[in-house]
C-alpha positions in Angstrom: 16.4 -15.2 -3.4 15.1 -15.9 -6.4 15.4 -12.9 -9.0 13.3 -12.7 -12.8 12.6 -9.9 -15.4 10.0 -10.8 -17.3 9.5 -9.1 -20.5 6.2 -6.9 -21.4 6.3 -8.0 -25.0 6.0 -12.1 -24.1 9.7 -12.5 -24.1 10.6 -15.7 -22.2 12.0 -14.2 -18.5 15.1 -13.7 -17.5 16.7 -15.4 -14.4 19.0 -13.3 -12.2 20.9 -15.7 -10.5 24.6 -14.3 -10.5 25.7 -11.4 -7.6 26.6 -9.0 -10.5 24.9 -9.2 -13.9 25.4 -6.8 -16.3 22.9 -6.3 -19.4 23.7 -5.0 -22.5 23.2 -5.8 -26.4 26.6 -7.1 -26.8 27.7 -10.8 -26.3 30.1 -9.6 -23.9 27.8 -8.9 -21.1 26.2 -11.7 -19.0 22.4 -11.1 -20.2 22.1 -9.9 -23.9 19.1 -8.2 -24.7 19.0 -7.6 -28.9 17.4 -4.2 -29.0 18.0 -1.6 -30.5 17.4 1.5 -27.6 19.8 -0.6 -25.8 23.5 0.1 -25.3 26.2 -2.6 -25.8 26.2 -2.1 -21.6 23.6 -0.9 -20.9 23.4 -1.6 -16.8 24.7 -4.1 -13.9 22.7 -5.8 -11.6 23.5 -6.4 -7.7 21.7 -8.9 -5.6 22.4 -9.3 -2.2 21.1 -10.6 0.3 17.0 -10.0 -0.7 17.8 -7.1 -2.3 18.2 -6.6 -6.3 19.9 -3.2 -7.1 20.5 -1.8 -10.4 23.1 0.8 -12.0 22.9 2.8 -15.1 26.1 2.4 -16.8 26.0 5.6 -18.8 23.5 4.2 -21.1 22.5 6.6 -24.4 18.8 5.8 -23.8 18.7 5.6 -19.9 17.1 3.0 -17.6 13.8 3.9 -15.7 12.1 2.5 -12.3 8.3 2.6 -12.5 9.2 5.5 -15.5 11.4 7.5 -13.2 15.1 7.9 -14.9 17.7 6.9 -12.5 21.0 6.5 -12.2 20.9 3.4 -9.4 18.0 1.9 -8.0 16.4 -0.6 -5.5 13.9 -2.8 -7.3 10.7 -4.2 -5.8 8.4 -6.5 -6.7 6.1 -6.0 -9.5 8.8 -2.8 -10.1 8.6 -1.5 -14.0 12.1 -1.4 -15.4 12.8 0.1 -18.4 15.9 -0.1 -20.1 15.8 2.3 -23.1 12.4 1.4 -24.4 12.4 -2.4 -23.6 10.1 -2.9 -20.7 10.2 -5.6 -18.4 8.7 -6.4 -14.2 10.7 -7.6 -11.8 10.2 -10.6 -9.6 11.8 -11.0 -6.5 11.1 -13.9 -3.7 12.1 -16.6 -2.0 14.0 -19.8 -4.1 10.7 -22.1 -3.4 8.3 -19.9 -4.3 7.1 -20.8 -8.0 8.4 -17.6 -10.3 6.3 -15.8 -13.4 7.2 -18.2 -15.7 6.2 -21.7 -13.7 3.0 -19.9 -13.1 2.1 -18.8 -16.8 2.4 -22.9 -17.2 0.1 -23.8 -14.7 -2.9 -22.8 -16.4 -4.3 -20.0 -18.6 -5.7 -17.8 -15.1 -2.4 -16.5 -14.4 -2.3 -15.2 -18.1 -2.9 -12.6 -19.9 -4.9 -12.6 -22.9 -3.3 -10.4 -25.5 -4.9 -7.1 -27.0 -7.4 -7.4 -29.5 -4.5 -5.5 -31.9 -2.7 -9.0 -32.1 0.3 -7.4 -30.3 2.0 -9.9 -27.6 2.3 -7.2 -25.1 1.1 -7.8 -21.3 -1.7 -6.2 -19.3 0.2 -5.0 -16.1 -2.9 -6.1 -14.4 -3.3 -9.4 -15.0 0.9 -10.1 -14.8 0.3 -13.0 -12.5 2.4 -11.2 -9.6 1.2 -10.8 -6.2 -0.3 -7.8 -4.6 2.3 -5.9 -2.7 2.5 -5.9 1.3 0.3 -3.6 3.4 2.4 -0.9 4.7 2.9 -2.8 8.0 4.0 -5.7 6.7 8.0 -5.3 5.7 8.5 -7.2 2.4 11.9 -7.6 4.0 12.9 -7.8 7.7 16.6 -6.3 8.0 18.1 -7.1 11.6 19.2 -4.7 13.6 22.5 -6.5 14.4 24.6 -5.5 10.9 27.2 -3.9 12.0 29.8 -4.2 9.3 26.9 -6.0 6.6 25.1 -8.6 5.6 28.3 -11.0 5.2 28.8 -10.5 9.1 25.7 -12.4 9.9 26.9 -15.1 8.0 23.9 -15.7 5.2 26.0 -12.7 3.0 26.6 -13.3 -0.7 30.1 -14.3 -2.3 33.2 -11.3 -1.2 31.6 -8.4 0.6 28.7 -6.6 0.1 30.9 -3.5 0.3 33.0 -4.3 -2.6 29.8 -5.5 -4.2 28.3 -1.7 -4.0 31.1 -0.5 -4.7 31.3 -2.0 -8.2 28.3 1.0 -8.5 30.3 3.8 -7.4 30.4 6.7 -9.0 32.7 9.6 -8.4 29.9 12.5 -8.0 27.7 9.9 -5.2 28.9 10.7 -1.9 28.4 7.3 0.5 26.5 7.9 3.8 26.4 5.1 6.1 23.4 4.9 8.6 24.0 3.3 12.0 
């Protein structure tokens, strides 16, 4: 699965291509971000298996899904994350499929032209990302057959998805499995 945030202000995007990516402003975490309404770790980042989760980390400013503050969070395609005030969408599909960034350099119709104040922000309309799915249409197609997880299938990411999610546990979130 190909993962990308892709900065609102023209930043260049970033590629999430580890299982656990945390962001912060420090050099210590795996994506830096230098600004300044973001803490030195600010979040992690799970993907597994088509799915890209992320986890406050006890941030001062907060991170937000499509402007709702959270505390963890499934992201979808075209999702707004915010990470203290920085603002960025999320792209999510499959490792052929050309990203945000390969598309801006085909050709000036999957950009956006920038506001007539000079600023280099983006309008979300024109982001080059594709619609979402019709209700009936799952963007992804879990199979019934995961007993244990996604590693038990076989296709599963590196060490368990278990201990992958749990790297996200908190003390106060109480873990509900669904059969």
């Amino acid at each position: 699965m190909k993962a990308e945030l892709v900065p609102e202000n023209g930043d260049p995007p970033i590629v999430i291509d580890r299982d656990l990516t945390v962001v912060g402003r420090r050099g210590f975490c795996d994506v830096t971000i230098d600004h300044p309404s973001l803490s030195k770790r600010h979040c992690v980042l799970v993907k597994t298996d088509g799915l890209l989760v992320v986890r406050d980390l006890g941030s001062t400013n907060g991170t937000k899904v499509k402007g709702q503050k959270i505390r963890w969070a499934a992201l979808l395609p075209d999702d707004r994350l915010t990470l203290g005030g920085y603002k960025m969408r999320v792209y999510l599909g499959p490792d052929s499929a050309p990203g945000p960034s390969e598309r801006a350099q085909r050709g000036p119709s999957s950009r956006a032209s920038a506001p007539a104040g000079g600023s280099k922000g983006r309008d979300a309309g024109a982001s080059g990302f594709a619609a979402p799915s019709p209700l009936g249409t799952p963007a992804i197609k879990a199979s019934a057959s995961w007993p244990g997880g996604p590693d038990e299938q076989g296709g599963g990411t590196s060490g368990s998805w278990r201990e992958q999610m749990g790297a996200l546990a908190d003390p106060d979130d109480v873990i509900i499995e669904l059969d």
